[in-house]
Every structure is written in structure tokens, then in C-alpha cells.
C-alpha positions in Angstrom: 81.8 29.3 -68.7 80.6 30.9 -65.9 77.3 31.2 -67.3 77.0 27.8 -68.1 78.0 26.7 -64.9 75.2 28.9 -63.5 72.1 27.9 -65.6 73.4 23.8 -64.9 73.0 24.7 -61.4 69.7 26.3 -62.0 68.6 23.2 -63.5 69.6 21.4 -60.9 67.7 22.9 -58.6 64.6 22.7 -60.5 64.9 19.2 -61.0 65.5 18.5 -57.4 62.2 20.8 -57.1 60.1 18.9 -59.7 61.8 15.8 -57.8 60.5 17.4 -54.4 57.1 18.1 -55.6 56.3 14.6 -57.1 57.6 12.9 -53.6 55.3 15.1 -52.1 53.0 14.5 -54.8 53.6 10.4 -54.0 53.2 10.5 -50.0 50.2 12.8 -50.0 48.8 10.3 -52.6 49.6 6.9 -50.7 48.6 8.9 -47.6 45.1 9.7 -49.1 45.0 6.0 -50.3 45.6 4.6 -47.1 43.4 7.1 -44.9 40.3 5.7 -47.0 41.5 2.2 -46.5 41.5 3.0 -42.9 38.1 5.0 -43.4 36.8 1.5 -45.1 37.8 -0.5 -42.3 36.0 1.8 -39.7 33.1 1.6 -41.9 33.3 -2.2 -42.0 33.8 -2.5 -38.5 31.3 -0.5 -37.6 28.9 -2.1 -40.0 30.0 -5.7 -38.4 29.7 -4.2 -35.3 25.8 -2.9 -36.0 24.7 -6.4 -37.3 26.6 -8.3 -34.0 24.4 -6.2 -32.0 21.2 -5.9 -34.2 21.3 -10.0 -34.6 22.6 -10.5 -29.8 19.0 -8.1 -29.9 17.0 -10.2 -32.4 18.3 -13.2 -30.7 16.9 -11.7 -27.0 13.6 -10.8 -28.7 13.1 -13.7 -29.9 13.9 -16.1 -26.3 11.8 -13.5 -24.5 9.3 -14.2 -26.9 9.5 -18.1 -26.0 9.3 -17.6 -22.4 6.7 -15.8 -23.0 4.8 -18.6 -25.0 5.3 -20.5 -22.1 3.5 -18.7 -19.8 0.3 -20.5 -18.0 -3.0 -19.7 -19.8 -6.4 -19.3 -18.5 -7.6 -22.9 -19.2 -3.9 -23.9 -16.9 -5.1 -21.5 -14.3 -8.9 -23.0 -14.3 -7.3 -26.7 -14.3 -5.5 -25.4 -11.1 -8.2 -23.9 -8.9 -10.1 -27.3 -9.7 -7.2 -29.6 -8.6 -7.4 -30.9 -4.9 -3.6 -31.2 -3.8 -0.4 -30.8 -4.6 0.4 -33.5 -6.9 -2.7 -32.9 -8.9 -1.5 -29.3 -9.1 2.1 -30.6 -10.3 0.7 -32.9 -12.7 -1.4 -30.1 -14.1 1.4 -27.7 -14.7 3.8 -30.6 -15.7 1.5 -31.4 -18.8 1.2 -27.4 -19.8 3.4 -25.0 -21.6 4.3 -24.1 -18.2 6.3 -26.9 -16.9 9.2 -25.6 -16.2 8.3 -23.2 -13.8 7.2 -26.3 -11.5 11.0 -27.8 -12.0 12.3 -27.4 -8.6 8.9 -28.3 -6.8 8.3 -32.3 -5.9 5.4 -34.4 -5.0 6.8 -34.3 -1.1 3.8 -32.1 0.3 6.2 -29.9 2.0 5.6 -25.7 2.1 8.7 -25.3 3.3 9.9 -26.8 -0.2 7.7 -25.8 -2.2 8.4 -22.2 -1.2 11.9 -22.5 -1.3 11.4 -24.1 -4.8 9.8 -21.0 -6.3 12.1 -18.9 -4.4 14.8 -20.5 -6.3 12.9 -20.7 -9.6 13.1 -16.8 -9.6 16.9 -16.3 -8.7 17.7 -19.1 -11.9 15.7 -16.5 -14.1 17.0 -13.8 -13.2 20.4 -15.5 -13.5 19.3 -16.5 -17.2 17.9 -13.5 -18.2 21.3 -11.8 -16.9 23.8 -13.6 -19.3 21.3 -12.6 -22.3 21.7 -9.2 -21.7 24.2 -6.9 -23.1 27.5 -6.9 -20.4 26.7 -3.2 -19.7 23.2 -4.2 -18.3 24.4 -7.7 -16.6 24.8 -5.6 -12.9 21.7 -4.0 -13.2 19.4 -7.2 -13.9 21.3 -9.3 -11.9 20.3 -6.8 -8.8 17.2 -7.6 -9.0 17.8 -11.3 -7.4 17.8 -8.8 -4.3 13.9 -8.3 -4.7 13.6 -11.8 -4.2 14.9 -12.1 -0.7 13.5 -8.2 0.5 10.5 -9.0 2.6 12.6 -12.0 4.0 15.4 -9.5 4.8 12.9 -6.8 6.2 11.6 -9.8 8.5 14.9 -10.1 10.0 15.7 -6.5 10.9 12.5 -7.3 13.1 12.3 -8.6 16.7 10.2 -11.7 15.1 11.5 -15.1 15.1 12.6 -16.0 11.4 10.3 -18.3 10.2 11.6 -22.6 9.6 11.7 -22.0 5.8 14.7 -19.3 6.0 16.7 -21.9 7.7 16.3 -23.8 4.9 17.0 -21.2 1.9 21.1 -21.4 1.0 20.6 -17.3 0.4 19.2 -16.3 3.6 20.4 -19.4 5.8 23.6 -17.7 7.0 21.3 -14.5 9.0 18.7 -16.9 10.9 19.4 -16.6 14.4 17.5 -16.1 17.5 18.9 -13.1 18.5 17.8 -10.0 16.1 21.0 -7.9 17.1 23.3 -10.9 15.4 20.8 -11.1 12.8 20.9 -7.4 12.0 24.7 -7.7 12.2 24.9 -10.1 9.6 22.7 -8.1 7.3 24.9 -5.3 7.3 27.8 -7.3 6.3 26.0 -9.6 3.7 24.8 -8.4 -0.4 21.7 -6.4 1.2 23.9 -4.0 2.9 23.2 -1.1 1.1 19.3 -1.7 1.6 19.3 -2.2 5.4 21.8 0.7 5.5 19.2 2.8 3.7 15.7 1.1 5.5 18.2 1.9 8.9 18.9 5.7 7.7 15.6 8.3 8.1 16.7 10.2 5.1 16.1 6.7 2.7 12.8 7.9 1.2 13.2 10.5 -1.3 9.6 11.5 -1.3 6.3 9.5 -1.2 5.7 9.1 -4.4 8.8 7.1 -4.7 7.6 4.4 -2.9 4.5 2.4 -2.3 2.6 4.3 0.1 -0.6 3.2 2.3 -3.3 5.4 4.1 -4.4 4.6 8.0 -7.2 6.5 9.4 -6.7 9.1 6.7 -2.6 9.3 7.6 0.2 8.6 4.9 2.0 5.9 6.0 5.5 4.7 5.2 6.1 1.2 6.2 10.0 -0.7 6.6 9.0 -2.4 3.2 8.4 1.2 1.9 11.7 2.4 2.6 13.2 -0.8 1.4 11.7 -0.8 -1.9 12.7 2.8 -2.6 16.3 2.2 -1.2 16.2 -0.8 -3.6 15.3 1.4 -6.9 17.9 4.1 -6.0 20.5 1.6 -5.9 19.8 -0.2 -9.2 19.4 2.9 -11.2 23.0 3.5 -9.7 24.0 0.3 -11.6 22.5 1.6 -15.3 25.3 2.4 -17.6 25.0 5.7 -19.5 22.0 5.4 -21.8 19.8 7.4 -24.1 16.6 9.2 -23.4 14.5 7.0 -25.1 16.3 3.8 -22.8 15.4 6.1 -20.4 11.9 6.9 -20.9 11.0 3.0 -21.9 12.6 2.0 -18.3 10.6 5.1 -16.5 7.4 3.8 -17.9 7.9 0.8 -16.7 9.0 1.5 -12.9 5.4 3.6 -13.1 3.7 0.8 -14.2 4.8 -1.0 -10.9 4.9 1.9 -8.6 1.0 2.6 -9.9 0.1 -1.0 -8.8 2.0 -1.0 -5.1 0.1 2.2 -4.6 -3.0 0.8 -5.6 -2.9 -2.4 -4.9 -2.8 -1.9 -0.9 -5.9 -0.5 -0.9 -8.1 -2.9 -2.7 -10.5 -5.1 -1.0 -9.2 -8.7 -1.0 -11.3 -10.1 -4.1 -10.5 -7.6 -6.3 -6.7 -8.9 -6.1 -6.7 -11.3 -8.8 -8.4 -8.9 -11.2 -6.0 -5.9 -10.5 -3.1 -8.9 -11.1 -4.4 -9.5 -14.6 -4.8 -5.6 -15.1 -0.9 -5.1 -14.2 0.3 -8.5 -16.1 -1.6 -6.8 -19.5 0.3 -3.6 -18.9 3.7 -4.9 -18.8 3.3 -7.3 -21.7 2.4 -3.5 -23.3 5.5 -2.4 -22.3 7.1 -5.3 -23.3 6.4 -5.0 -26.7 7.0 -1.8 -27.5 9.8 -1.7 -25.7 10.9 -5.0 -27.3 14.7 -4.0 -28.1 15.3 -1.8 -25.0 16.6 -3.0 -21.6 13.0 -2.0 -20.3 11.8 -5.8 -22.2 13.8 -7.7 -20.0 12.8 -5.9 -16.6 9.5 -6.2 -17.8 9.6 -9.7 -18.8 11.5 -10.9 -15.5 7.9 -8.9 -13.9 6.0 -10.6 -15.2 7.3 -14.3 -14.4 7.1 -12.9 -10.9 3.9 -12.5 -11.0 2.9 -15.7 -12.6 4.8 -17.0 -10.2 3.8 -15.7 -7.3 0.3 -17.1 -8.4 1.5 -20.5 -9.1 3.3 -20.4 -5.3 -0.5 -19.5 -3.5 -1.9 -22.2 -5.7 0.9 -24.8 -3.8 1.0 -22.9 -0.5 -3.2 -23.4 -0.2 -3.1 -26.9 -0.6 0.3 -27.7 1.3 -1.2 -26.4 4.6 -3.9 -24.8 6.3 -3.9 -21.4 5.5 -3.4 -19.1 9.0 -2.6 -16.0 10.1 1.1 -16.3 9.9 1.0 -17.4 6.4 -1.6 -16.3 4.9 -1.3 -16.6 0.7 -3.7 -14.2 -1.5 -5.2 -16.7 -4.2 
């Protein structure tokens, strides 16, 4: 009996064994089963996630692409030195490809208007351009509404008296008074803080050949604009997120293209302006394109209305007043 009792107790423990083993069996089953559903949803996800941002980069590729079409042509530009004042230039640019650019400007022969209307018709594309890009990149094209108002800010530091347009400008309005230290005060306090802190600090400019430079009487000279500019490109490289050396190498190339010109370009003689213009517009829409699904395409693109603006301002600015030597416009 003993015996007996023995081997049923054996047997029980091997079936509660076998039992063991098969629940084991079961879980690591079901957990194996659910790890690659888990595994397929990643993969899903990440697929969905690839295609979201493959079709949000297709879709910026392809309104870059429109504003580009958009841009004036030569036969616009020739219409334009031909046309005698400012309505004929409006009515030019309003029948072209181009109109929009012009959207903000009206028939009132006014230069303070007309270049607070370009002014304005740079901060709205900058503003556009900003809510296409991807959220990490929003900061750092959005700081470039700050190049807009640099040379007016520089001005200020100054001892000059603000010219009547800034008065007039809802950006720059609040700093315009007629003492420079209140002027200076207000800077400080106000979005181009960090700037005038660095133009105001002797240890802003990294080295010259971060900066445009200029040469009098065979001397390297570093101007307030200078410092500005290379305060300016410190602080929005602060504002890239973490990127990839090939983001990084697309965006380098492009800040040469620009830094190239600004060296150049202040030691030209005065006609050869608009052809160095064309030279620079043809290398950025280079860099555009093959940069076409990098960050670098929207900096690019957003220099290059700049400069078509810019031309399309001294086409307005020569024919709303006689040019002088307190605004003089390069054609």
C-alpha cells in the first residue's frame, strides 16, 4: 500500500509538472504573440509616421515651388525700369505673376508707405513660411523677422535722429524717440535684445570671417552692422534643434553663399550691383534645389524673396522721391 501510495504521488507531481510546463508553454507563447503584435504596431506607426512626414515635405516642396513661379521675370523687371511712376509701376507688377508682392503698396505716392509696405510684405512671409515648417524649425525661421528690422535697429543705437518712416512701422514705433539714451533703453528691453546686447559687447565678433567685413585705406574694418549680423547668426543657430550632418552641411552652404556676397558685395563699384544681385539670386535657387527637402530650402527660399524684394522697393523708392543722400536706393 505504501508503494502505491508512493508512485500516485509521483504521478502527481509529474502531472502538476507537465501542467507547469504547458502554462509556461502557454504564456511564453501568448507573450511571443503579443510582442510581434506590438512589434507590428511600431512598424505601422513608424511606417504612418514616415509617409506623414514624407507627404508635410512634398507638400513644402511643392508651395516653395509656387512661390517660386511667381517670382518677377526679366520681361517684369524690363516693363519696370520703363514705367515713369508709381502707379505705372503698380499696375505693371499687379498684371504679372508677381502681384502679390505689391499687396500692401497703394497708388498714394507716399515712401513712407511704400517702404513700410515692403517692410511688412517680408515679416508676412516669414510668418507663412514659418507655419509650413516642421514645429522643430518654427523658432529658427521665425528669427529671421529680426533681419528685417536690423539696420533700423542699428540706426537707433546711433546719435541720429530716427527717420519719419519708423514712426510709422507698428514693429519699431515703440523705440523712436528723440533722445538716443531712451532709445537705446528700449532696445534692450524689446525682441532685439540679444543683438544690441551683443553689437554693445566687444567680444560679439567671433572672428572676421564671420561677418561681412570691408577694407579702408588697406585696414579691416568691422562696422556696428558687422557685429550685428554676426550676433544675429550666433543667435539663430542657437535656435536649430539637433540635426544631422547633412542638415548641417546643406544650411553651412547656404550661410557661405550669403557671407561670400556681403564680403564681396561692399567692394564692388556701384554698376556692377545688379549683376552681382543676379549672380547671388542663381546660387541660392542652386541651393534651393538640391537642398529641396532640408530646412536649408526654406532659408534659401525666404533669401531670395528678400532680394526680389529689395529690388522691387528701389524701383518704388526712385520714383516716390528724389533720390538724396539720406536715402539713397541702389537700382
Amino acid at each position: 500500500m505504501m508503494a502505491a501510495h508512493v508512485d500516485a504521488n509521483s504521478s502527481a507531481r509529474v502531472d502538476e509538472c507537465i501542467s507547469r510546463v504547458l502554462s509556461a508553454e502557454q504564456a511564453a507563447r501568448a507573450t511571443v504573440e503579443e510582442s510581434a503584435a506590438e512589434a507590428a504596431d511600431i512598424r505601422a506607426h513608424a511606417q504612418q509616421r514616415a509617409r506623414a512626414i514624407a507627404e508635410r515635405a512634398a507638400e513644402r516642396v511643392a508651395r516653395v515651388g509656387a512661390r517660386l513661379s511667381q517670382r518677377p521675370d526679366e520681361r517684369l523687371w524690363q516693363q519696370l525700369r520703363a514705367a515713369r511712376s508709381v502707379p505705372a509701376l503698380l499696375e505693371a507688377v499687379r498684371a504679372s505673376r508677381a502681384a502679390s508682392t505689391v499687396s500692401g503698396v497703394s497708388l498714394v505716392v507716399d515712401a513712407d508707405a511704400i517702404e513700410l509696405a515692403f517692410r511688412q510684405q517680408m515679416r508676412t512671409r516669414i510668418d507663412e513660411v514659418a507655419r509650413w515648417s516642421p514645429d522643430p524649425w518654427q523658432s529658427a525661421i521665425g528669427y529671421t523677422r529680426q533681419l528685417v528690422d536690423l539696420p533700423a535697429a542699428m540706426r537707433l543705437l546711433s546719435d541720429e535722429t530716427p527717420p519719419r518712416w519708423m514712426a510709422a512701422d507698428p514693429e519699431l514705433a515703440g523705440y523712436v524717440h528723440d533722445r538716443a539714451s531712451v532709445r537705446r533703453d528700449e532696445l534692450r528691453r524689446g525682441p532685439l535684445s540679444e543683438i544690441v546686447a551683443g553689437v554693445e559687447s566687444s567680444d560679439s565678433l567671433p572672428s572676421a570671417t564671420a561677418a561681412e567685413t570691408s577694407t579702408v585705406h588697406g585696414q579691416l574694418r568691422v562696422t556696428v552692422m558687422h557685429r550685428a549680423l554676426a550676433t544675429w547668426e550666433r543667435a539663430w543657430r542657437k535656435r536649430w534643434p539637433r540635426i544631422s550632418a547633412e542638415t548641417a552641411r546643406a544650411l553651412d552652404d547656404l550661410v557661405g553663399v550669403l557671407r561670400r556676397h556681403l564680403l564681396k558685395f561692399g567692394s564692388i563699384p556701384r554698376a556692377d550691383t545688379a549683376v552681382e544681385r543676379l549672380a547671388l539670386a542663381n546660387r541660392l535657387v542652386t541651393v534651393l534645389r538640391r537642398a529641396s527637402l532640408q530646412p536649408a530650402a526654406l532659408f534659401a527660399y525666404l533669401a531670395l524673396f528678400a532680394l526680389d524684394l529689395e529690388r522691387l522697393r528701389a524701383e518704388f523708392m526712385h520714383r516716390a522721391r528724389p533720390v538724396d543722400a539720406q536715402f539713397r536706393v541702389a537700382p
